[in-house]
mmCIF file of the N, C-alpha and C atoms, coordinates in Angstrom:
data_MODEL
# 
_entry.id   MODEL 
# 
loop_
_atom_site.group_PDB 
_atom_site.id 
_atom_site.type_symbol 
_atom_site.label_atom_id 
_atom_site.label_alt_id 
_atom_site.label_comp_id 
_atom_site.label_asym_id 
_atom_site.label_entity_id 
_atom_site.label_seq_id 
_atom_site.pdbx_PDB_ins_code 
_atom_site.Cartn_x 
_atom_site.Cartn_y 
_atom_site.Cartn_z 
_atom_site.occupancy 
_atom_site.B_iso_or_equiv 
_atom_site.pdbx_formal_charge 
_atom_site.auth_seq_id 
_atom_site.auth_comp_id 
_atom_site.auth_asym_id 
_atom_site.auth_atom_id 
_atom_site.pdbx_PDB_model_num 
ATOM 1   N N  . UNK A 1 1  ? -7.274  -12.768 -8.615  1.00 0.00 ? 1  UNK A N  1 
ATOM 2   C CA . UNK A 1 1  ? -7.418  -12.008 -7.393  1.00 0.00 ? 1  UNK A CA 1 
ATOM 3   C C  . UNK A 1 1  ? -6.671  -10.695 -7.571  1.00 0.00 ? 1  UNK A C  1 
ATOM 4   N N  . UNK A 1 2  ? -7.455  -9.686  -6.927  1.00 0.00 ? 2  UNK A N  1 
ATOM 5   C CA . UNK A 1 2  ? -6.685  -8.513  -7.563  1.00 0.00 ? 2  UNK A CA 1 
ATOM 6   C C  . UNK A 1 2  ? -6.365  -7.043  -5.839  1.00 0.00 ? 2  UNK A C  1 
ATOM 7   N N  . UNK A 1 3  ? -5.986  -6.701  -5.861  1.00 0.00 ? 3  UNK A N  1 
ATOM 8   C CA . UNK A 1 3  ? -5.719  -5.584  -4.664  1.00 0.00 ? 3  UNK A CA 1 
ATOM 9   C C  . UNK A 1 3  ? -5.560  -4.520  -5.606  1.00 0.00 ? 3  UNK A C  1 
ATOM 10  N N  . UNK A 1 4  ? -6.505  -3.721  -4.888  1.00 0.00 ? 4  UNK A N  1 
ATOM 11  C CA . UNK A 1 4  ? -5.865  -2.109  -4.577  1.00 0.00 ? 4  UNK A CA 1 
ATOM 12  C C  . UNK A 1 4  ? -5.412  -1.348  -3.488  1.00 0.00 ? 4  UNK A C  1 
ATOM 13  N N  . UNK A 1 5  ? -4.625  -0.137  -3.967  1.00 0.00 ? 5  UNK A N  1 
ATOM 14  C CA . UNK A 1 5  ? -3.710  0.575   -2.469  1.00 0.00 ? 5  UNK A CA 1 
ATOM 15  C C  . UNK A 1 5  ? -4.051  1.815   -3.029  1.00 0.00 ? 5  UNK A C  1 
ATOM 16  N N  . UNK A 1 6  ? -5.662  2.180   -3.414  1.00 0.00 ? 6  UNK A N  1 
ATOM 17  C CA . UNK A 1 6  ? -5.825  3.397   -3.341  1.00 0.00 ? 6  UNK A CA 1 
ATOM 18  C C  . UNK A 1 6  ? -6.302  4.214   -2.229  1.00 0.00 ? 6  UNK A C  1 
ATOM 19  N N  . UNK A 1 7  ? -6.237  3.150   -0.740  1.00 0.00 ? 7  UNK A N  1 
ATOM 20  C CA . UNK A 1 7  ? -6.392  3.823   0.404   1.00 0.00 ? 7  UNK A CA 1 
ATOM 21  C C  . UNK A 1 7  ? -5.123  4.255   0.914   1.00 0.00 ? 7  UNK A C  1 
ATOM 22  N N  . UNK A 1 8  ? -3.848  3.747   0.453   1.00 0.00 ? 8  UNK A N  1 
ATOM 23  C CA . UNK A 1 8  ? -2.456  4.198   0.938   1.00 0.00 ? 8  UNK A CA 1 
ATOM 24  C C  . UNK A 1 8  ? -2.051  5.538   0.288   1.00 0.00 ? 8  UNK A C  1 
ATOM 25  N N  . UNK A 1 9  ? -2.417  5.735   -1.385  1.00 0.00 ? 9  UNK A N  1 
ATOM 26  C CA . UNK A 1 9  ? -2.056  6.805   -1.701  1.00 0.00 ? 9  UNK A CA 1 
ATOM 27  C C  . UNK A 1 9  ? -3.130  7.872   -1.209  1.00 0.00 ? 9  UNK A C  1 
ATOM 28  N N  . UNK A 1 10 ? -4.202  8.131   -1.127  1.00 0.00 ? 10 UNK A N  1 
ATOM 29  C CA . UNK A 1 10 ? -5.138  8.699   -0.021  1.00 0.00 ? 10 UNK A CA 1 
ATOM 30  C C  . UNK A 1 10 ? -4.692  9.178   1.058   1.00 0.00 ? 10 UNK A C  1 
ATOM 31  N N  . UNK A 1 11 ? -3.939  8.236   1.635   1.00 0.00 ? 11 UNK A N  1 
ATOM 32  C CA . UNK A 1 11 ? -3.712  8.557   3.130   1.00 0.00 ? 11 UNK A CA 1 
ATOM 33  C C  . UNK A 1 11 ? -2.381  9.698   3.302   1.00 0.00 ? 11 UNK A C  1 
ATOM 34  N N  . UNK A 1 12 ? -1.608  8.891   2.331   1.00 0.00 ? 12 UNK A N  1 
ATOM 35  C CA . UNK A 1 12 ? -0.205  9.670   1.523   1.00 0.00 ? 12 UNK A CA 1 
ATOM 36  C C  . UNK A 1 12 ? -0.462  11.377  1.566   1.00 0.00 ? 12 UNK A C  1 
ATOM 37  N N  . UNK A 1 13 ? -1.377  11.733  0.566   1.00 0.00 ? 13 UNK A N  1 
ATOM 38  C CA . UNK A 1 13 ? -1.994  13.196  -0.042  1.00 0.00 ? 13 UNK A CA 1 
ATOM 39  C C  . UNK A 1 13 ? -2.369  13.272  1.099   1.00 0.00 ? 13 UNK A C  1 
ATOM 40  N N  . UNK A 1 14 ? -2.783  12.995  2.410   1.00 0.00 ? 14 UNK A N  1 
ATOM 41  C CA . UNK A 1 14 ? -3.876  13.375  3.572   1.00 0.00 ? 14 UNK A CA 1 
ATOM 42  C C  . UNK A 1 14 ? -2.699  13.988  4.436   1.00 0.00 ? 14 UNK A C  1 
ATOM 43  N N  . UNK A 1 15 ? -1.664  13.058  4.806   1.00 0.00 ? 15 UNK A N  1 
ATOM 44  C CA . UNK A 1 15 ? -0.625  13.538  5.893   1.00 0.00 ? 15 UNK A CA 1 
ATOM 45  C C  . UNK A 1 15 ? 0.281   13.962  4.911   1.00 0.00 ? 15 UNK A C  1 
ATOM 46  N N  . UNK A 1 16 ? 0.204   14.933  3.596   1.00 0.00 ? 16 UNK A N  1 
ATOM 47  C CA . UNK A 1 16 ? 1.030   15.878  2.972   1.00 0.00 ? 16 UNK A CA 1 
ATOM 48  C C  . UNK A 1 16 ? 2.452   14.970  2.637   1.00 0.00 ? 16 UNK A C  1 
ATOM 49  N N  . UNK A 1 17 ? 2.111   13.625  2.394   1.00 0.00 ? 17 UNK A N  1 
ATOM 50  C CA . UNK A 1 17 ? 3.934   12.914  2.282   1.00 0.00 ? 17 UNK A CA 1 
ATOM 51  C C  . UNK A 1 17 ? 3.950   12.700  0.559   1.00 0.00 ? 17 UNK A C  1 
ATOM 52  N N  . UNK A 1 18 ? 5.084   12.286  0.779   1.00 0.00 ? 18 UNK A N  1 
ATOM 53  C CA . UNK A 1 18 ? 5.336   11.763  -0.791  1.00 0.00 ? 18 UNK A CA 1 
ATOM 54  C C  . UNK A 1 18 ? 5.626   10.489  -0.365  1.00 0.00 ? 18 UNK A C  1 
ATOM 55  N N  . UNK A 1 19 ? 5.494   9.449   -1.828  1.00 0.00 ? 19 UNK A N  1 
ATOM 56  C CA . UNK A 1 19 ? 6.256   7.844   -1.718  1.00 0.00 ? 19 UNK A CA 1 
ATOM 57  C C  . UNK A 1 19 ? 6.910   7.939   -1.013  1.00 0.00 ? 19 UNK A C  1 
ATOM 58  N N  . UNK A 1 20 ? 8.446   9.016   -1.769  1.00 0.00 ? 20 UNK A N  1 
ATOM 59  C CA . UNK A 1 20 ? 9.598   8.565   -0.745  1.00 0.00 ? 20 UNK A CA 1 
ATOM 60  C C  . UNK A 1 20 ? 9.748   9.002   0.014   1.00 0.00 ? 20 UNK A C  1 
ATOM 61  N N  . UNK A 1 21 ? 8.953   9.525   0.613   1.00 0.00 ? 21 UNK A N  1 
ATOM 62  C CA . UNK A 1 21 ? 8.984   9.683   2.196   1.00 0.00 ? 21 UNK A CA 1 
ATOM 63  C C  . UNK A 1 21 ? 9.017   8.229   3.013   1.00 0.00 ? 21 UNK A C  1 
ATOM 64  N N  . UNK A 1 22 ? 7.920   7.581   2.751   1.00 0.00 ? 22 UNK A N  1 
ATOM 65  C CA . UNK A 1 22 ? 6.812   6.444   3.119   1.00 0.00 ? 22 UNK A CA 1 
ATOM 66  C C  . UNK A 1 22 ? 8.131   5.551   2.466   1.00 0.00 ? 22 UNK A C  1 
ATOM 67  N N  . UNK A 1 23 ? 8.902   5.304   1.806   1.00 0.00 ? 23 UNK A N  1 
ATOM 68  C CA . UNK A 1 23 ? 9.843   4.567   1.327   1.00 0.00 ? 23 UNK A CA 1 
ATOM 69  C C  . UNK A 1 23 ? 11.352  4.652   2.382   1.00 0.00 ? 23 UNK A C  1 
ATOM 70  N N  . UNK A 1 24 ? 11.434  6.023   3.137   1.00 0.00 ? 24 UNK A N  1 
ATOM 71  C CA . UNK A 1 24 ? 12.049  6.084   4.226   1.00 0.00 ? 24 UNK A CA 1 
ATOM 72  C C  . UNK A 1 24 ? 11.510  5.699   5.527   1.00 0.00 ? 24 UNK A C  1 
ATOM 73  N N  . UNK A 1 25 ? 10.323  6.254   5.800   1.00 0.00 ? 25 UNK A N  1 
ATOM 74  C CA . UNK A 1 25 ? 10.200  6.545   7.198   1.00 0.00 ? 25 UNK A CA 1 
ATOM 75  C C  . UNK A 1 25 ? 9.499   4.207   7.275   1.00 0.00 ? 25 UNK A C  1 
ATOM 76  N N  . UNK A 1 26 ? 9.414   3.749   6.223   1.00 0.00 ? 26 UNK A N  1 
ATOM 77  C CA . UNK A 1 26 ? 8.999   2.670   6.898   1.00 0.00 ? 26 UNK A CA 1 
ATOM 78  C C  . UNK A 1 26 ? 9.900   1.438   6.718   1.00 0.00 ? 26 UNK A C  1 
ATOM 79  N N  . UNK A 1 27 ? 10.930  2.284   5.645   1.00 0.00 ? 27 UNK A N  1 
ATOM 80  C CA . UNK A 1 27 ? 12.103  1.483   5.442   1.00 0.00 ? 27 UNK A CA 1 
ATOM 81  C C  . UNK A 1 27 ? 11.698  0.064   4.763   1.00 0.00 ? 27 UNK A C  1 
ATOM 82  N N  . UNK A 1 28 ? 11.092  0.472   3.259   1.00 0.00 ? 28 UNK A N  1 
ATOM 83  C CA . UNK A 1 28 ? 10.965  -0.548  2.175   1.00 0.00 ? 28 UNK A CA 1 
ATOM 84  C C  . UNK A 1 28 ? 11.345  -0.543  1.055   1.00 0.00 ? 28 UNK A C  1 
ATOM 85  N N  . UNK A 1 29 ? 11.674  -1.400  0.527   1.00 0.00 ? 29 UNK A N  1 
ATOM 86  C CA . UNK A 1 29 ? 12.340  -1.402  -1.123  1.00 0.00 ? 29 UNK A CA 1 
ATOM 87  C C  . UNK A 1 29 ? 11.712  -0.688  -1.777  1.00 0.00 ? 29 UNK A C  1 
ATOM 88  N N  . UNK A 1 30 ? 12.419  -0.001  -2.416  1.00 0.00 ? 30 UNK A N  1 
ATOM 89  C CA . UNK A 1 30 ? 11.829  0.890   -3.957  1.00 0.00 ? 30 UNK A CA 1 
ATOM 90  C C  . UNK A 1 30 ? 11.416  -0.511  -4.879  1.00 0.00 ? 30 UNK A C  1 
ATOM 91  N N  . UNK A 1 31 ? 11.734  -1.804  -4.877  1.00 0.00 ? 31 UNK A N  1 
ATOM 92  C CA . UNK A 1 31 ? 10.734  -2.800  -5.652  1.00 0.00 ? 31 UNK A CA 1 
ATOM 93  C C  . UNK A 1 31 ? 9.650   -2.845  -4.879  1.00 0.00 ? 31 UNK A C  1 
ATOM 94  N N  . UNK A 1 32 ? 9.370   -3.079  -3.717  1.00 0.00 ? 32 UNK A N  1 
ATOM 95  C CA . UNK A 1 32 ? 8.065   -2.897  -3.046  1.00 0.00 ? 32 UNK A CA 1 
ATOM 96  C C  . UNK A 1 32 ? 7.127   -1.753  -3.637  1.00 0.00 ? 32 UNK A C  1 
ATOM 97  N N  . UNK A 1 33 ? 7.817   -0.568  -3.209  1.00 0.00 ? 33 UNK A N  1 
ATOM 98  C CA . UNK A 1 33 ? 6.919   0.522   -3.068  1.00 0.00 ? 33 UNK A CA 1 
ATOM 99  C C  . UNK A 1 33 ? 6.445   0.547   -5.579  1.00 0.00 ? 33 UNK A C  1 
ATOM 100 N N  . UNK A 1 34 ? 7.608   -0.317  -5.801  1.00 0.00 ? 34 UNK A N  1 
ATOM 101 C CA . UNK A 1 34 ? 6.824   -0.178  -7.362  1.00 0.00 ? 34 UNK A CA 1 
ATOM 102 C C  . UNK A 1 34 ? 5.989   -1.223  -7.692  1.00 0.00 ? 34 UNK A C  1 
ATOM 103 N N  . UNK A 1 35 ? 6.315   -2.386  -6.654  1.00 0.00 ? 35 UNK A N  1 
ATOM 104 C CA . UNK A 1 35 ? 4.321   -3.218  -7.046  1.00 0.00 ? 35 UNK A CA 1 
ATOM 105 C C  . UNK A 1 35 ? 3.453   -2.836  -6.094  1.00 0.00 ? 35 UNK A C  1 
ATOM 106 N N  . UNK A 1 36 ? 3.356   -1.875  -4.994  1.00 0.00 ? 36 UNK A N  1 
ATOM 107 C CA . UNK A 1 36 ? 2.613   -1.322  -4.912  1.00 0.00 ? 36 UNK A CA 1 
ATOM 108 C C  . UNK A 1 36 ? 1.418   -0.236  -6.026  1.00 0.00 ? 36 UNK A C  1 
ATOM 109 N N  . UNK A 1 37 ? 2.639   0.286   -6.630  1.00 0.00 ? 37 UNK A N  1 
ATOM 110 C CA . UNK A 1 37 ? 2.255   1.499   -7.779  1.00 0.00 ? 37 UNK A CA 1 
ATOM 111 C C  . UNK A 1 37 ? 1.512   0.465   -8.637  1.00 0.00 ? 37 UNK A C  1 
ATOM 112 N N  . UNK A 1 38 ? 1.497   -0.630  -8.650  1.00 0.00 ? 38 UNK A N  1 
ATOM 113 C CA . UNK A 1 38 ? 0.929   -1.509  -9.831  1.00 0.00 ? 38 UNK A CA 1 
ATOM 114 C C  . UNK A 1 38 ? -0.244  -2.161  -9.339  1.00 0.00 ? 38 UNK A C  1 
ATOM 115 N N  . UNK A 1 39 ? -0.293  -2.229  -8.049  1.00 0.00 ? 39 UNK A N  1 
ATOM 116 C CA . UNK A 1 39 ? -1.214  -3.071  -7.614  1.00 0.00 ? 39 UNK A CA 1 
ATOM 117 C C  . UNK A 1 39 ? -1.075  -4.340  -7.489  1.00 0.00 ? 39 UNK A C  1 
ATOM 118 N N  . UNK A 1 40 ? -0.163  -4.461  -7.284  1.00 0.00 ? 40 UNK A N  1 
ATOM 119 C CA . UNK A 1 40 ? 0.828   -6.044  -7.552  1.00 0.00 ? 40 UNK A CA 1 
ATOM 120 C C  . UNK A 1 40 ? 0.478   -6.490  -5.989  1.00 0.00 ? 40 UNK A C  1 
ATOM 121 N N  . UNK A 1 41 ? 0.448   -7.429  -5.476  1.00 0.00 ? 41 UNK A N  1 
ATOM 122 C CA . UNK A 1 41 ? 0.671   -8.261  -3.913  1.00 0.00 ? 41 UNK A CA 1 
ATOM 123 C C  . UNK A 1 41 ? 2.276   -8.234  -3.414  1.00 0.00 ? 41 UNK A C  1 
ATOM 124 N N  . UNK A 1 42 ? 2.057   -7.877  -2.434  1.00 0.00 ? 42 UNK A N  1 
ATOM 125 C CA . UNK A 1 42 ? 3.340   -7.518  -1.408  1.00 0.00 ? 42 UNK A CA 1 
ATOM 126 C C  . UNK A 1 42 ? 3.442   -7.913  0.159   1.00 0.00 ? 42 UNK A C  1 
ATOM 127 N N  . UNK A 1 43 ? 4.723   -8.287  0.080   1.00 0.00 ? 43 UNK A N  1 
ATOM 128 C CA . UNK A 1 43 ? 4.368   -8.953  1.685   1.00 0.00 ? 43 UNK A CA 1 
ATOM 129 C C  . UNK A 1 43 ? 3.804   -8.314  2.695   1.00 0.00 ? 43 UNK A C  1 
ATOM 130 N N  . UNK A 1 44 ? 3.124   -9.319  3.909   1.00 0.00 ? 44 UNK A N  1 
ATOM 131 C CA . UNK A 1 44 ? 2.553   -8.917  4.872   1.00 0.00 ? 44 UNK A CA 1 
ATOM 132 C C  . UNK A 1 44 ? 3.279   -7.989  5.810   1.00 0.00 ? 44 UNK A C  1 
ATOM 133 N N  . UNK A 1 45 ? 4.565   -8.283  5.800   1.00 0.00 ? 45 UNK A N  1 
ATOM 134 C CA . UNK A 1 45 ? 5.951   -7.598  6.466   1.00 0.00 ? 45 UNK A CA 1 
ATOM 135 C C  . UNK A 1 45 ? 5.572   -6.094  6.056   1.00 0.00 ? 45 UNK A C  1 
ATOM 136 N N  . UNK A 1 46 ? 5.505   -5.861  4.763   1.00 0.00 ? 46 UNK A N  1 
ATOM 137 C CA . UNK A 1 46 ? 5.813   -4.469  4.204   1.00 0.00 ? 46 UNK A CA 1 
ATOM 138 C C  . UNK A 1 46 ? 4.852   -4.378  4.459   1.00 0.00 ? 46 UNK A C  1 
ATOM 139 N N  . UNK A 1 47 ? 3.349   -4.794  4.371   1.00 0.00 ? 47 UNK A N  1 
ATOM 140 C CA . UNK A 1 47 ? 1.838   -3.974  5.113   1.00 0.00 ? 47 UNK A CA 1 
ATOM 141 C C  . UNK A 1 47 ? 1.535   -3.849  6.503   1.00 0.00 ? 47 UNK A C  1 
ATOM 142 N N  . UNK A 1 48 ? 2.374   -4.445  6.984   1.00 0.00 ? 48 UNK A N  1 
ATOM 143 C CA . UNK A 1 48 ? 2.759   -3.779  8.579   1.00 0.00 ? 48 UNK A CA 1 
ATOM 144 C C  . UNK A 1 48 ? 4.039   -2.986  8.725   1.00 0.00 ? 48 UNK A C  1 
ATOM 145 N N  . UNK A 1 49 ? 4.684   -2.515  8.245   1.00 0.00 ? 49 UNK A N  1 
ATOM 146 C CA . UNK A 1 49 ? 5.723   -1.643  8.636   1.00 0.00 ? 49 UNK A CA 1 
ATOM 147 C C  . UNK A 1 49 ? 4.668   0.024   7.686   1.00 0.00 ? 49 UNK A C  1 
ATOM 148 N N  . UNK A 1 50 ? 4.267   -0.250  6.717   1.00 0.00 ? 50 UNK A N  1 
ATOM 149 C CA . UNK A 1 50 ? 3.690   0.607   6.587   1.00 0.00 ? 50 UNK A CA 1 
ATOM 150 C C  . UNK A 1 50 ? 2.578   1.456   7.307   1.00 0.00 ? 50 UNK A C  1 
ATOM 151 N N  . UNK A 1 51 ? 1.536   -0.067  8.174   1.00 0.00 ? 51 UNK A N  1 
ATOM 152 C CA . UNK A 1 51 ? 0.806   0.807   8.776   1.00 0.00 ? 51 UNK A CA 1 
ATOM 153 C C  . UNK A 1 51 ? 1.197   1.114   10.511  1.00 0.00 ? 51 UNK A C  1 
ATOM 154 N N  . UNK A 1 52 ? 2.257   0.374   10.325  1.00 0.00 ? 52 UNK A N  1 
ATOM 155 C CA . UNK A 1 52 ? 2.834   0.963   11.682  1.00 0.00 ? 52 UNK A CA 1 
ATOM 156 C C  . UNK A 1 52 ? 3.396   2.489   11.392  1.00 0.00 ? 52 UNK A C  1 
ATOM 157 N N  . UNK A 1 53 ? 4.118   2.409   10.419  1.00 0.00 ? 53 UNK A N  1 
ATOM 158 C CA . UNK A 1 53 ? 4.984   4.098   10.244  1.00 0.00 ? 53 UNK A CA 1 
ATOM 159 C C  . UNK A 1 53 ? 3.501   4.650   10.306  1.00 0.00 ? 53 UNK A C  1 
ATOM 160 N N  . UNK A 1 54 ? 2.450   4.997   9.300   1.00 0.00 ? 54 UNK A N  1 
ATOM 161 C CA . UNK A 1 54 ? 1.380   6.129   9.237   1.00 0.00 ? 54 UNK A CA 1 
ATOM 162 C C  . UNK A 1 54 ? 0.489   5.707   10.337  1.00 0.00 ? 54 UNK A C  1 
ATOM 163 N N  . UNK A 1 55 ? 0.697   4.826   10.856  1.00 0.00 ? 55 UNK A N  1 
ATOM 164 C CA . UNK A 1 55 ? -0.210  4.484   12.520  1.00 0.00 ? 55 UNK A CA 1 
ATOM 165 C C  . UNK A 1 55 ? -1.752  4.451   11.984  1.00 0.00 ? 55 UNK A C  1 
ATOM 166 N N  . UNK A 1 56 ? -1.671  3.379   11.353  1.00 0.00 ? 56 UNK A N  1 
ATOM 167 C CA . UNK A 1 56 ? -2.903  3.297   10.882  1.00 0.00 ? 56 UNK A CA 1 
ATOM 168 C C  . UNK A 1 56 ? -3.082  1.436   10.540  1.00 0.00 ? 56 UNK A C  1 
ATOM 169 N N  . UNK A 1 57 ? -5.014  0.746   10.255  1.00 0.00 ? 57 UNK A N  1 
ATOM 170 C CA . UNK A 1 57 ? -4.734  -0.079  10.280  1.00 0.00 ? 57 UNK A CA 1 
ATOM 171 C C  . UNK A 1 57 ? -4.638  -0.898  9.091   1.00 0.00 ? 57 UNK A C  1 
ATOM 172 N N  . UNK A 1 58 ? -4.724  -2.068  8.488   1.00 0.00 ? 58 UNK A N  1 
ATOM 173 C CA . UNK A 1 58 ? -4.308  -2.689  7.103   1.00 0.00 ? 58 UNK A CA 1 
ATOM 174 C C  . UNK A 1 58 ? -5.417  -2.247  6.042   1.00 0.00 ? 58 UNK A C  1 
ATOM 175 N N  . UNK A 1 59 ? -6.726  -2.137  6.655   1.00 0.00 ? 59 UNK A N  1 
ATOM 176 C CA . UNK A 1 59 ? -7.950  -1.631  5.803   1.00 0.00 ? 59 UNK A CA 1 
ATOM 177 C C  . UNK A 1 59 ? -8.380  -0.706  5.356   1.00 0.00 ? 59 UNK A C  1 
ATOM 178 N N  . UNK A 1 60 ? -7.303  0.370   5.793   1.00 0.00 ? 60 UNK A N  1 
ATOM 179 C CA . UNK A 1 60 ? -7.104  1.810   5.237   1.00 0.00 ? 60 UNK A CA 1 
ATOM 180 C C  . UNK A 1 60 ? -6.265  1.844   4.259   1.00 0.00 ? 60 UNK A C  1 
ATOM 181 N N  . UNK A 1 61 ? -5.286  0.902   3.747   1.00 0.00 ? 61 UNK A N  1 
ATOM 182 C CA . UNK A 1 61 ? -4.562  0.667   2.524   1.00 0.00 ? 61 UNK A CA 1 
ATOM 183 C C  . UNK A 1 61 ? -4.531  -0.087  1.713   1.00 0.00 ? 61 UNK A C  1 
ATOM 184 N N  . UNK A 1 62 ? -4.927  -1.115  1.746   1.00 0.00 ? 62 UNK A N  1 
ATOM 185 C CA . UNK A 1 62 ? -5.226  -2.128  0.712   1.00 0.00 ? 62 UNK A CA 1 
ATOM 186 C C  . UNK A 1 62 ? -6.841  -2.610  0.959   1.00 0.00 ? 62 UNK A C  1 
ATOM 187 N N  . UNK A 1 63 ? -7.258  -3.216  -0.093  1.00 0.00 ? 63 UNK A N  1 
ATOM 188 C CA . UNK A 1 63 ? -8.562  -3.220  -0.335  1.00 0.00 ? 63 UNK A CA 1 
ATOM 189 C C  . UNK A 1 63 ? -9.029  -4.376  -1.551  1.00 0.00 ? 63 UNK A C  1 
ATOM 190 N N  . UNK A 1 64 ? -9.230  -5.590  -1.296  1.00 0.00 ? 64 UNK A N  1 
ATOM 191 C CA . UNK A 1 64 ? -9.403  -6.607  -2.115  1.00 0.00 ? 64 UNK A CA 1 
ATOM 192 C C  . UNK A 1 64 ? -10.692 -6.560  -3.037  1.00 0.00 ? 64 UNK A C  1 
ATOM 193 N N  . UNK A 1 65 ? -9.708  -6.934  -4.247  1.00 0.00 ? 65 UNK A N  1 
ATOM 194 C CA . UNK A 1 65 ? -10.831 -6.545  -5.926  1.00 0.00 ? 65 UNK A CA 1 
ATOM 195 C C  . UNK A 1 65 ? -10.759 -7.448  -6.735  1.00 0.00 ? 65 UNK A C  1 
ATOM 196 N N  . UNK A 1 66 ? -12.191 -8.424  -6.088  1.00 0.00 ? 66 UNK A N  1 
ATOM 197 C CA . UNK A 1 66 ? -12.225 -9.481  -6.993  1.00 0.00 ? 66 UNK A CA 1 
ATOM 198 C C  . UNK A 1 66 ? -12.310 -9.505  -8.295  1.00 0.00 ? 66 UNK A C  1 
ATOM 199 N N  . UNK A 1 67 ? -11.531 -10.611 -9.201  1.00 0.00 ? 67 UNK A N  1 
ATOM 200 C CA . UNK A 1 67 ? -11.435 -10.215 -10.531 1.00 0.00 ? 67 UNK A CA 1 
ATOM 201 C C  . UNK A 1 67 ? -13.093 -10.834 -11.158 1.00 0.00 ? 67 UNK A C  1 
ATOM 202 N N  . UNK A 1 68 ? -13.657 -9.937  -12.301 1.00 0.00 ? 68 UNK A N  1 
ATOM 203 C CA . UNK A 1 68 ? -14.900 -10.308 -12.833 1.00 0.00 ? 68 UNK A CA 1 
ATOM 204 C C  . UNK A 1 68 ? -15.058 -11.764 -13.326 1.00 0.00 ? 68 UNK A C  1 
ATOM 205 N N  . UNK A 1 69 ? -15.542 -12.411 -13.024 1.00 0.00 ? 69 UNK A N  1 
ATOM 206 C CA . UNK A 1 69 ? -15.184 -14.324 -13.196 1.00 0.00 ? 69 UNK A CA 1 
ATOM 207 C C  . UNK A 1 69 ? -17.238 -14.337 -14.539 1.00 0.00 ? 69 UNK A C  1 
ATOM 208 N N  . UNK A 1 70 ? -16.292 -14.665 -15.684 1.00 0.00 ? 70 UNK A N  1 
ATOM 209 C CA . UNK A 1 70 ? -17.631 -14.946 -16.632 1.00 0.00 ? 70 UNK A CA 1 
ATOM 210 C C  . UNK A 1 70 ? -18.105 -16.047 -16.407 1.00 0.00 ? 70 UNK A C  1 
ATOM 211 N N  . UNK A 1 71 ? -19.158 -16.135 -16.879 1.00 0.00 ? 71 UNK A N  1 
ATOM 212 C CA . UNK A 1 71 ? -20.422 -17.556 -16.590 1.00 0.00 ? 71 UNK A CA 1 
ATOM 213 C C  . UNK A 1 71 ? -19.974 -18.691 -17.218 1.00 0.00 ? 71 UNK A C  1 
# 
């Protein structure tokens, strides 16, 4: 099972922020915000404080990417 958060960095470049901005204003670990950068799974906690800070909802930042499953 795989996630992407190429709707968070999107949104990031859109309202002119950087990470650590988004690492202040929502008040999450710099280990968070680096399995984010990886695409790693992160708690539900930290995907609501995030889309509470940019006021936005969970489907604008993460985005589920099923892994290719062979025959």
């Amino acid at each position: 099972m795989g996630w992407s958060y190429n709707g968070l960095w999107k949104l990031l470049i859109d309202k002119k922020m950087k990470k650590t901005d988004l690492l202040t204003i929502a008040g999450l670990n710099p280990k968070t915000l680096a399995r984010l950068g990886k695409d790693e799974t992160v708690s539900m906690d930290a995907l609501g404080k995030i889309c509470e800070s940019l006021e936005c909802q969970i489907e604008d930042i993460v985005k589920y990417v099923p892994e290719n499953k062979e025959p």
